[in-house]
N, C-alpha and C positions, 0 to 999 in steps of 0.2 A: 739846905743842908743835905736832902737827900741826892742831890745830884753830887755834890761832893763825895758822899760815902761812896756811891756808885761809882765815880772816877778813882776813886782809890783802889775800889775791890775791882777793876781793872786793869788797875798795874800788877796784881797778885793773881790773875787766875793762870798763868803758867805754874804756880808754885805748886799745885800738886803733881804734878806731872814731869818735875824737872830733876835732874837727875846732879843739882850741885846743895840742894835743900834738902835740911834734914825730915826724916819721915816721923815724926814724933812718937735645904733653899728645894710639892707638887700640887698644886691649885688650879681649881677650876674657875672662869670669868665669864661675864655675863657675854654675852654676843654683841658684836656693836651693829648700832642701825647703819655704819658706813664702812664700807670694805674697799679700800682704795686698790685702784687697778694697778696690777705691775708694772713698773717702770720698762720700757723696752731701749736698750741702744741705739742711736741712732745710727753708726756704722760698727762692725765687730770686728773691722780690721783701719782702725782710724788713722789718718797719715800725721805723726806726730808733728811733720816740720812744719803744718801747718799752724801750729800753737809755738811756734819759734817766733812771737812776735812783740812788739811793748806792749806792756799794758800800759791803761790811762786810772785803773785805781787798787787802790790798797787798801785792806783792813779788817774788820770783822763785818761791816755789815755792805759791802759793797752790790752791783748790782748781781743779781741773780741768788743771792743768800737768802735763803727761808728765815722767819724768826716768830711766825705765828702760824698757827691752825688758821684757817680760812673758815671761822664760824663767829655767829653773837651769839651763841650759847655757853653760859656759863661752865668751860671745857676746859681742862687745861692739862700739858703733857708735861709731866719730869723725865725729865732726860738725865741718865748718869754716865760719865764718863770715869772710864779703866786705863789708865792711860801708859802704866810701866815704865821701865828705865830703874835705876837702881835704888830710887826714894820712892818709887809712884808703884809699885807691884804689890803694895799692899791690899787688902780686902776687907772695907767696912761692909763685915758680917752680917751686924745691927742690924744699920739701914735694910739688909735682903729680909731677916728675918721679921721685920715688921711689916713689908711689905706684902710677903706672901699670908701673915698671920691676919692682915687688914681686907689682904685682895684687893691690893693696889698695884695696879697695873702700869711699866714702865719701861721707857726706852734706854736702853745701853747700848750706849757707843763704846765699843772694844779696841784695846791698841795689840797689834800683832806680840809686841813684848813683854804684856800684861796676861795677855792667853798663854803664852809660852812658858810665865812662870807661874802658872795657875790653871792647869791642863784640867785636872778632875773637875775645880769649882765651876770651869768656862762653861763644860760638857753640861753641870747640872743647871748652871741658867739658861743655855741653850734649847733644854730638854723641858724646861719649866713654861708652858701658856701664857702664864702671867708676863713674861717678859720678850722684848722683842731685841735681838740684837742687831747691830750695825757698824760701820765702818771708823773707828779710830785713826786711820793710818795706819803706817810700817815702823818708823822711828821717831810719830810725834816731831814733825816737821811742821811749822809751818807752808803751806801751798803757794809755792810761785814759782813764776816761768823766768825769773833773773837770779834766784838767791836771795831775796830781799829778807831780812831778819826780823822778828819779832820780840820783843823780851829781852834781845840779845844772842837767839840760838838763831843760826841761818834756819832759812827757808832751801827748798827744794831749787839748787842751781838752775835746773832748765826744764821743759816739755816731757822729758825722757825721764827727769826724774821725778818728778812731778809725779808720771805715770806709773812708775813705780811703786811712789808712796802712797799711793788708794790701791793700787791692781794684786799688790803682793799681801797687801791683808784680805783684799778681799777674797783672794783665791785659794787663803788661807782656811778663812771661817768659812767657807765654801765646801771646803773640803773635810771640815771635820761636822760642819751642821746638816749639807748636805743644800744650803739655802742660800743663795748668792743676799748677801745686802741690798736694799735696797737708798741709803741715805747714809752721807759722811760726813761727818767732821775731822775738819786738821787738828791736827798740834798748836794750841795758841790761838785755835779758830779765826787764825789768819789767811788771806788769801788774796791771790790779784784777780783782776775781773778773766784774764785771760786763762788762767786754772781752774777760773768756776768754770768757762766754757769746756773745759776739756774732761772738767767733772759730770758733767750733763752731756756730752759725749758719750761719754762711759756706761749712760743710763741711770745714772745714781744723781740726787738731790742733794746740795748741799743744804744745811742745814745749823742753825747757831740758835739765837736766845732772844728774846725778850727780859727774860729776867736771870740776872747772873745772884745767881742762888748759895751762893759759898767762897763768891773769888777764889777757887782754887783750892777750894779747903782751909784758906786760913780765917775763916768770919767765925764769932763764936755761934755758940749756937743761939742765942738769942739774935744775932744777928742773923744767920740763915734764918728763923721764923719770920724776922721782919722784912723780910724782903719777899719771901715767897706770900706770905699774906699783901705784897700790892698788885697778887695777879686777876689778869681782868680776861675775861671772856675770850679765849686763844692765846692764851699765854703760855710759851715756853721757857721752862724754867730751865738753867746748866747746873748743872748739882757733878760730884765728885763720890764715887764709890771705891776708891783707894786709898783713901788715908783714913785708916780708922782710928786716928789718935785725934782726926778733928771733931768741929764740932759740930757739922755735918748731921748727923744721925739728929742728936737731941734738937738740933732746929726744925727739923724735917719730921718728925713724931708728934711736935709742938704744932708747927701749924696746919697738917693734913687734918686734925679733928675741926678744927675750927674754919679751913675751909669747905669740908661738908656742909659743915653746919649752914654757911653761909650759900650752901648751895650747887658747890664746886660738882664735876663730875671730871675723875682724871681715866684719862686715854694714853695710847699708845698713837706713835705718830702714822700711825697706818692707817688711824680708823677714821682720818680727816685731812683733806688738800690742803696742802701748805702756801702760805704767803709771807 
């Protein structure tokens, strides 16, 4: 049964982020004992027509996709994702304010369209310890070097665009943080294997889930606790900070007590090598 639910909250995690579905923050943290080194590029002028080629896979979790902390220690990162367009620019509040009030420490992936209609909010999570931001994309595309679609929305036509859709946000949040990203996620957290290399090119990690935390915003909230309570020692969870009419927040409140309890210690994905 539970792999069921799971394939179902699969076909919905475009939904918070899709622009045809209706839409219904200063803390201080402990030090971590692991400081991951910066990503460096591996060229800064990379010849794109070298990624003008097939790929041989598709999906979310294809080869080179992170979806765990590389620890056995009972660790685990929420990751939220902002993802904009004209249903997804919303801002569950909630969720920041419990976060910061807890001193729970967590990763945001930003979508360029989400900053854009969210300039003050973006500056204050930016500005805030507690939180580490990252790469959403430019137009929540999915990542590919043909066009291949996800959900139904195209992917990134070719290499060039592809390139775009990491390089223009990134040079975006670059510009107002002051801090290049270091780790992206697509739109649909789709991707060919031949975009991840071009994403690793770039310097930047991609990055997905182990635990899909909200499908997109539409799980209630009892359903978001039940899921994020099956995470196991390097688990990354996808969680949604846009739609604050879901149920999102009250799942997420629900199970952070009771993963302490059990032991849990939540990070930011900085503070651990990913696998």
């Amino acid at each position: 049964m539970k792999q069921i639910i799971l394939l179902i909250g699969v076909c919905f995690l475009v939904s918070a982020c899709s622009d045809t579905l209706p839409a219904d923050m200063h803390t201080e943290i402990k030090s971590s004992t692991h400081q991951k080194a910066p990503i460096q590029a591996q060229d800064d002028s990379i010849t794109i027509n070298h990624y003008d080629r097939s790929p041989s896979e598709w999906g979310e979790f294809v080869s080179g996709v992170k979806t765990q902390l590389d620890t056995n220690q009972k660790q685990i990162a929420l990751t939220f994702d902002a993802c904009g367009g004209a249903h997804g620019s919303g801002y569950d509040q909630a969720i920041i304010d419990y976060l910061i009030e807890q001193e729970i420490p967590a990763t945001l992936f930003m979508n360029k369209r989400w900053i854009e209609e969210n300039p003050d909010t973006f500056q204050q999570l930016a500005n805030n310890p507690l939180f580490q931001i990252e790469n959403h994309g430019t137009h929540h595309k999915p990542l590919s070097v043909t066009g291949k679609e996800a959900y139904g929305i195209n992917g990134t036509k070719d290499a060039q665009a592809a390139y775009d859709e990491v390089m223009v946000n990134q040079d975006h949040i670059s510009s107002i943080t002051g801090e290049a990203p270091s780790y992206f996620r697509s739109g649909t957290a789709h991707y060919d294997d031949v975009a991840v290399d071009l994403v690793e090119a770039l310097g930047l990690e991609v990055v997905n889930y182990d635990i899909l935390g909200d499908a997109g915003g539409t799980h209630s909230s009892d359903e978001v606790e039940e899921s994020l309570l099956q995470a196991r020692a390097g688990s990354i969870a996808l969680l949604h900070m846009n739609q604050p009419s879901s149920g999102t927040s009250g799942g997420v409140q629900a199970a952070i007590p009771q993963l302490q309890n059990d032991g849990f210690e939540f990070i930011k994905l900085d503070q651990a090598d990913l696998k």
